[in-house]
C-alpha positions in Angstrom: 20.6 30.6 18.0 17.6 31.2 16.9 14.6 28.6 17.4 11.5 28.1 16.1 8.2 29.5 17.6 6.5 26.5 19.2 4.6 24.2 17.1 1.2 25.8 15.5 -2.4 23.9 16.7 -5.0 24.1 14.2 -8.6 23.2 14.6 -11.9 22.7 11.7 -15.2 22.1 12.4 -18.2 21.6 10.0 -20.8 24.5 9.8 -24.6 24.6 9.4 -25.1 23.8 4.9 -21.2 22.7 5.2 -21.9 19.1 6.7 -19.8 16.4 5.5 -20.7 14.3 3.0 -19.6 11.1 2.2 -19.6 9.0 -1.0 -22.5 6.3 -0.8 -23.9 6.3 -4.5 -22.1 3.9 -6.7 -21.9 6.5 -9.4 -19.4 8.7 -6.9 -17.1 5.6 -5.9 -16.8 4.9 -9.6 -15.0 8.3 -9.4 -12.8 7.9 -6.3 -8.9 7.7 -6.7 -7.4 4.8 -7.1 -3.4 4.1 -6.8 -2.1 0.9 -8.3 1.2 0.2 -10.0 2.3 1.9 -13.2 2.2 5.4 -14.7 -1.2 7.1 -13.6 -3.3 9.1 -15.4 -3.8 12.4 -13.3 -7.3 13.5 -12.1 -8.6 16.4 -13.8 -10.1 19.3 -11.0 -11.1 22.9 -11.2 -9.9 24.9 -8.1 -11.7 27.9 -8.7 -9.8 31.6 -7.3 -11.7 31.7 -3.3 -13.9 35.3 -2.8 -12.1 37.7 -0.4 -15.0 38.9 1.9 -12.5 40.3 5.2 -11.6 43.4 3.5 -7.4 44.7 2.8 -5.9 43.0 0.3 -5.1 39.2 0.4 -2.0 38.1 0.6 -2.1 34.7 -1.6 -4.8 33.3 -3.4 -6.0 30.2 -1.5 -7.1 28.5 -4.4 -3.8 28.7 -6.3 -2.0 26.9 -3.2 -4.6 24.2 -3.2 -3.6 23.1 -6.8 0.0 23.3 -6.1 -0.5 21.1 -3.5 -2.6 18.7 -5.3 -0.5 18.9 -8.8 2.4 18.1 -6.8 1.6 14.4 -5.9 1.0 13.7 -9.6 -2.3 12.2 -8.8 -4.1 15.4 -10.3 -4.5 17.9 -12.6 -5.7 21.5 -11.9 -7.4 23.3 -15.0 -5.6 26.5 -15.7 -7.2 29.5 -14.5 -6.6 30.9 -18.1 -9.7 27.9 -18.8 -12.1 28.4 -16.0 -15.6 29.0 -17.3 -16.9 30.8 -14.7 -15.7 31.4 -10.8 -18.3 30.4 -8.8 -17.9 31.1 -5.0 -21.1 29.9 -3.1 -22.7 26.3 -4.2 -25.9 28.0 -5.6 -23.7 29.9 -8.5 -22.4 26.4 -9.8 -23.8 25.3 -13.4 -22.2 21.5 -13.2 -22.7 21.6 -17.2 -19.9 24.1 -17.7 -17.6 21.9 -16.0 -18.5 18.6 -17.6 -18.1 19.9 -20.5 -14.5 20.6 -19.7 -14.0 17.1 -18.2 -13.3 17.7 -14.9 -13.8 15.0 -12.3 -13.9 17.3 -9.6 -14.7 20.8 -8.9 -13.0 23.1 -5.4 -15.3 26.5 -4.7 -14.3 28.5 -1.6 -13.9 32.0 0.3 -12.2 33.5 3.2 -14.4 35.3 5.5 -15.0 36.9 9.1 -15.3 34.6 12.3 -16.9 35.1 15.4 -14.7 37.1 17.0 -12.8 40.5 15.7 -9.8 39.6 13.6 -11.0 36.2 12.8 -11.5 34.1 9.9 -12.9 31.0 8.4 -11.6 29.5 5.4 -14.6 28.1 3.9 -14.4 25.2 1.1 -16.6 22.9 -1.0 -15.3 20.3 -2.9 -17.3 18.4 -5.5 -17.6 15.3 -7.3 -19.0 17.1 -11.1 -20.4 14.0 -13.0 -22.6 13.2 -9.9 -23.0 17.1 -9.4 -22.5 16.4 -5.8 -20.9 18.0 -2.9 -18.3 15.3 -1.4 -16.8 17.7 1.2 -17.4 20.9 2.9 -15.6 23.2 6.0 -15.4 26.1 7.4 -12.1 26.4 9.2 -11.3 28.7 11.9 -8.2 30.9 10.8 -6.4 34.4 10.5 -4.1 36.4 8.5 -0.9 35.0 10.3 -2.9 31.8 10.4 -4.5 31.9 6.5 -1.5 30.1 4.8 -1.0 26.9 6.9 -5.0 26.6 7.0 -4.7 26.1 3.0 -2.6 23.1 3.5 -5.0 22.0 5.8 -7.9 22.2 3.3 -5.5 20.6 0.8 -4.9 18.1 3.1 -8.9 17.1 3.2 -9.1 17.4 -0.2 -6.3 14.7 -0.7 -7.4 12.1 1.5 -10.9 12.3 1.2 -9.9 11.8 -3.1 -7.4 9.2 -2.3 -7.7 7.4 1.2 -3.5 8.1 2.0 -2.4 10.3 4.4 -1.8 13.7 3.2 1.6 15.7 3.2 0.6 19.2 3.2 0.7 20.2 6.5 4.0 18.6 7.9 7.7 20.2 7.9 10.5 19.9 6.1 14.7 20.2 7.6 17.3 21.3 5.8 20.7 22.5 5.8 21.8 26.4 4.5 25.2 26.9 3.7 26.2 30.3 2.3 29.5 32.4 1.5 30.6 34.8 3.8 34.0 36.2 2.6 36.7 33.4 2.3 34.6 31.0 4.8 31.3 29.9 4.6 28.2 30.0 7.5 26.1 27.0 7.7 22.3 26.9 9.4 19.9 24.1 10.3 16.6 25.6 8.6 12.6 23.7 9.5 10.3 24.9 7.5 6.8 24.5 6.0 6.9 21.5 3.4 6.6 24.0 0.6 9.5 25.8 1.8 7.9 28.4 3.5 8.5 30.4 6.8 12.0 29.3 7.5 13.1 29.2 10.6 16.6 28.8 11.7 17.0 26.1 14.8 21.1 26.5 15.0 23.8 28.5 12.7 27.4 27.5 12.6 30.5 28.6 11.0 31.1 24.8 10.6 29.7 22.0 8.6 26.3 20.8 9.9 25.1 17.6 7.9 22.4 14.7 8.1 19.3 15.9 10.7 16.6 13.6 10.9 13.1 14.7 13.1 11.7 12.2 15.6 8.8 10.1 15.3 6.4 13.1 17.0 8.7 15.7 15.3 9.2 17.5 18.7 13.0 16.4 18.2 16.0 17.2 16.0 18.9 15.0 15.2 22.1 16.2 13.3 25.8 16.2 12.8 27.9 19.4 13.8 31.8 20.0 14.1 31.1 23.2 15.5 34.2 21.8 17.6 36.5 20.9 14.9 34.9 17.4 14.9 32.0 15.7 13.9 29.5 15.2 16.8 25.8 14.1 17.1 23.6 16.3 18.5 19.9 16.0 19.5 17.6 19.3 19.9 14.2 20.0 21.8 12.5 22.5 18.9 10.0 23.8 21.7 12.5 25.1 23.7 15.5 24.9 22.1 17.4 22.8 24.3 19.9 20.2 23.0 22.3 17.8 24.2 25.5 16.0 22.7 25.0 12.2 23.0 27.9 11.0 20.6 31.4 11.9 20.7 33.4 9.0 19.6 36.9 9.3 18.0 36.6 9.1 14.5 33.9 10.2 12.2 30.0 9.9 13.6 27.3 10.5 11.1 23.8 10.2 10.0 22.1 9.7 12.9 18.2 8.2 12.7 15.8 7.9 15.3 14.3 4.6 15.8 10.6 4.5 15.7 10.2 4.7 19.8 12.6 7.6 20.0 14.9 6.2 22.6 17.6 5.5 20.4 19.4 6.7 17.5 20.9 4.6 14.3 24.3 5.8 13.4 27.4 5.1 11.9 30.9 5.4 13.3 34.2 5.8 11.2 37.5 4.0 12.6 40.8 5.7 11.4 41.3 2.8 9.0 38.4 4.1 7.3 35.9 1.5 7.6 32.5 2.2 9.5 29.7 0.8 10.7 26.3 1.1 12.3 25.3 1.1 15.8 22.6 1.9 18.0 22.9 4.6 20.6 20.3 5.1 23.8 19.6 7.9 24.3 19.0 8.1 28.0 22.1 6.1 29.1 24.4 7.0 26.2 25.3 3.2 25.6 26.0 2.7 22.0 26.1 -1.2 20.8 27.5 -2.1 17.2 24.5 -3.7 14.9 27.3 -4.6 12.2 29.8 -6.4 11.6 31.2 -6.7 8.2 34.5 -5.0 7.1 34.6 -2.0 5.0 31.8 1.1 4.5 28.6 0.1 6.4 26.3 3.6 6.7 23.1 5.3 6.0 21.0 3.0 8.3 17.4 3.7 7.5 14.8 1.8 9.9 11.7 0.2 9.0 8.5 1.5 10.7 7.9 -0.6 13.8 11.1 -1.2 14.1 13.3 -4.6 13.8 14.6 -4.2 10.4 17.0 -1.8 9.0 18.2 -0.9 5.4 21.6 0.4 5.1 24.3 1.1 2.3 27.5 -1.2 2.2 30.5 -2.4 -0.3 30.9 -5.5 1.7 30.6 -7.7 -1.5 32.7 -5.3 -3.8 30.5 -2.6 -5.4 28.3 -0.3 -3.2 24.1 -2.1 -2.5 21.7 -1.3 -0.3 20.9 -4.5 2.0 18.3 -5.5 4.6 19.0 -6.5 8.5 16.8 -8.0 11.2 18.5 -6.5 14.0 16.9 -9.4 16.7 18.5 -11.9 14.8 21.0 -10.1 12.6 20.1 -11.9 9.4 20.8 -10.1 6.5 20.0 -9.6 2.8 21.0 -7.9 -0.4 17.9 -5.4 -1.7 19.8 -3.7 -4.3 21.7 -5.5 -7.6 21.2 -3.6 -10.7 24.3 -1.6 -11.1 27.2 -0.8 -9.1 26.1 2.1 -6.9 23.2 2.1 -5.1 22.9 4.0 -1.8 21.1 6.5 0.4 18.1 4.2 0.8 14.6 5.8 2.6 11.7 3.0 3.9 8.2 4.6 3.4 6.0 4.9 5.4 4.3 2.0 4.9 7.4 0.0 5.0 6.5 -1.0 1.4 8.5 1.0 -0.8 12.1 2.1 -0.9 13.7 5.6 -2.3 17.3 5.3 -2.7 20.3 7.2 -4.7 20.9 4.4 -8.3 23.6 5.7 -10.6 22.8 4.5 -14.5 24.5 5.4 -17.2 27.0 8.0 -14.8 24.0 9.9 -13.2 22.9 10.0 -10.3 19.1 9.5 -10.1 16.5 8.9 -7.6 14.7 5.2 -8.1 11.7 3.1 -6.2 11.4 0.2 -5.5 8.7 -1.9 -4.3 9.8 -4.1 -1.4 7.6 -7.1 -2.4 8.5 -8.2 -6.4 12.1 -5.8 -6.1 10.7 -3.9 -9.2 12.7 -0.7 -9.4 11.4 2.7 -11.0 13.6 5.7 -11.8 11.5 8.7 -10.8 14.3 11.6 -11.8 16.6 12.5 -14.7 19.9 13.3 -12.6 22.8 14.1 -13.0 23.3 14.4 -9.3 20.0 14.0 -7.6 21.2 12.4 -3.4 19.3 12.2 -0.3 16.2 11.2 -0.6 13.4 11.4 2.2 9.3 10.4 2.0 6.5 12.4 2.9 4.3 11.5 5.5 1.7 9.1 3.6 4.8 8.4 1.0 3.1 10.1 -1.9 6.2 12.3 -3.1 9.9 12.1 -2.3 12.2 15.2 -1.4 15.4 15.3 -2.4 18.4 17.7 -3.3 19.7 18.5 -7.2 22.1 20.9 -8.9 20.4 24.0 -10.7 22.9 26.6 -11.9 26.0 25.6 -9.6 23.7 25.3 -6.4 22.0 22.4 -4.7 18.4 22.7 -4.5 15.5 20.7 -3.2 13.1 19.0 -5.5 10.0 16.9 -5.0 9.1 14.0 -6.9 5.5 12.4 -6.6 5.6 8.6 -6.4 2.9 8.4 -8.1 3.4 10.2 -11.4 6.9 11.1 -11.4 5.9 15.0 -11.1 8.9 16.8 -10.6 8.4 19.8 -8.6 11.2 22.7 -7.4 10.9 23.9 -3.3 11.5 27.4 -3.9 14.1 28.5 -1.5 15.7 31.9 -2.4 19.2 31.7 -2.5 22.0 34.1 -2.8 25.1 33.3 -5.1 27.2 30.4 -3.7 24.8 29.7 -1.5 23.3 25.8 -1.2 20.9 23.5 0.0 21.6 19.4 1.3 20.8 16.7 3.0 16.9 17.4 3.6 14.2 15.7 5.9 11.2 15.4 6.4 9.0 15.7 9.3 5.8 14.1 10.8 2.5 15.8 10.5 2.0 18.9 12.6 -0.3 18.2 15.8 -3.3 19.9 14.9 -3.7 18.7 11.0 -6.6 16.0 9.8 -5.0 12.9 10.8 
């Protein structure tokens, strides 16, 4: 078992000619993001290629991972580096006419250089608003090599919510399950990683099925489904030191297990041998599990609303499979979903305002929106079998799993602009990707 290194603390701070500004003239609020219903029209910004001043040869460019981030939400769009005018790397080397005349709305400068101490650096940024030709943001963020990558997300991270006011997605983790040929079986592995798919780490590996893990609220905890026994049963992992525990081991089939927003219990769903299921709610510390519904037939997929006191779940309990609405203190309950006859796989944002679920139109599967207030209902992918969909923290894009060339893969999808985006994951022949989820900010981050 292999588990992964303990979670990484990051720290800014704001250097002498690197203060940070914020917007006060009207002519820079006029310019500030902002996110309404509808198809948006994406931002135009130059993220100009940072100077390498710490000698060797970099590894990435920072600045290329700074528009990835940013053109993944859909809320912006980076000028190609093909069109930059000039690459200006200090704020005194910036002619703002160049890059009005290219109708950018906002311009990103930067450079990696040495810290304080031997083998440090600082990633140092400026970001400006170019009709204004003002500075809106500036840092200089201690980092290193080993260090350099997950302090880009971190810049990308100030550069989104200082643009947009909604908590940025850059700097939290993503789960995921591997499952791979070997010979006639196959090996499977639980996989956190960086939300672009980077630096994998494996937190179990199995020769058996593992399905559905779900992080805790502070992402210091793992949920997920193994029949490393011949059986399915829930499991639930400490990722600093590796520790886990089995809570559930009913007869019958236990699945996707969710942790509710204190993390003291878990949402799951229990299969009898007549082949109906439903949802209960496990404790964690005494192991008592108490059934939340009722209803004959397939009750499953709880997801919980943040807070807690409401959960949406999938059930065929009136004849085609909808997504419905409980209030678990007084178990009233309501249908969400009624366009078509499969809709499933629901995720609350988090907000609590939106829903992500799985909506099959037309015989694909496809991954749709809805917002919880009018019911109005967007489909944000083109199928044919997109499933499990998950939020980001802030709710700005939507991860979810597709088939590419007889593989499952994991997308994005911004919420926002219906950007689709692939996680690039190598993968061997015959090898897969499913049921993702995603994590909670790392400790450390901007928020």
């Amino acid at each position: 078992m292999r588990i992964p290194q303990p979670i990484r603390a990051r720290w800014r701070l704001s250097v002498p000619g690197l203060a940070l500004v914020f917007l006060a003239a009207p002519v820079w609020g006029a310019l500030k993001i902002r996110i309404s219903q509808g198809v948006r029209t994406a931002t135009p910004i130059a993220v100009v290629p940072f100077a390498w001043q710490v000698g060797g040869r970099p590894p990435f460019q920072p600045a290329t991972i700074i528009a990835h981030d940013l053109v993944r939400t859909g809320l912006f769009r980076p000028l190609a580096r093909r069109d930059l005018v000039q690459q200006p790397t200090r704020p005194a080397q910036i002619n703002f006419l160049n890059w009005k005349a290219l109708g950018m709305s906002y311009l990103v400068i930067g450079r990696v250089i040495q810290g304080h101490r031997k083998g440090s650096w600082r990633l140092v940024f400026h970001l400006y608003n170019v009709p204004a030709a003002h500075q809106v943001l500036a840092f200089a963020i201690p980092t290193s090599r080993v260090r350099l990558r997950l302090t880009v997300h971190d810049a990308s991270d100030l550069i989104f919510e200082k643009l947009t006011g909604e908590l940025a997605p850059f700097t939290s983790r993503i789960a995921y399950v591997e499952s791979r040929p070997d010979g006639p079986h196959r090996r499977y592995a639980l996989m956190i990683a960086d939300y672009d798919g980077y630096d994998p780490q494996a937190v179990v590996r199995s020769l058996q099925p593992i399905v559905s893990p779900a992080f805790s609220l502070h992402g210091n905890r793992i949920a997920y489904v193994s029949f490393e026994n011949g059986f399915p049963a829930i499991y639930v992992q400490n990722l600093a030191n590796g520790q886990r525990r089995r809570v559930l081991n009913r007869p019958g089939l236990d699945e996707t297990p969710v942790f509710t927003p204190g993390g003291g219990h878990l949402l799951v769903t229990v299969t009898s041998e007549g082949g109906s299921s439903a949802i209960g709610r496990l404790n964690l510390r005494t192991l008592h599990f108490h059934l939340l519904t009722h209803a004959s037939g397939i009750n499953t997929e709880p997801a919980e609303f943040p807070g807690g006191g409401r959960m949406a779940f999938t059930s065929d309990r009136e004849g085609s499979v909808q997504i419905y609405r409980k209030a678990l203190p007084d178990g009233r309950t309501h249908r969400l979903t009624f366009h078509g006859h499969y809709n499933a796989a629901s995720a609350i944002s988090p907000t609590g305002h939106e829903m992500a679920f799985v909506a099959r139109r037309k015989g694909l599967l496809r991954i749709a929106r809805m917002t919880l207030k009018n019911h109005a209902i967007r489909l944000l992918t083109r199928g044919p079998l997109d499933d499990t969909p998950c939020f980001a923290p802030g709710g700005s894009i939507i991860l979810f799993t597709s088939d590419q060339d007889n593989h499952r893969v994991l997308e994005t999808v911004s919420t926002h602009g219906d950007v689709i985006r692939p996680i690039r994951i190598p993968l061997v022949a015959g090898e897969s990707i499913t049921t993702p989820a995603w994590g909670p900010d790392l400790p450390g981050s901007p928020h």
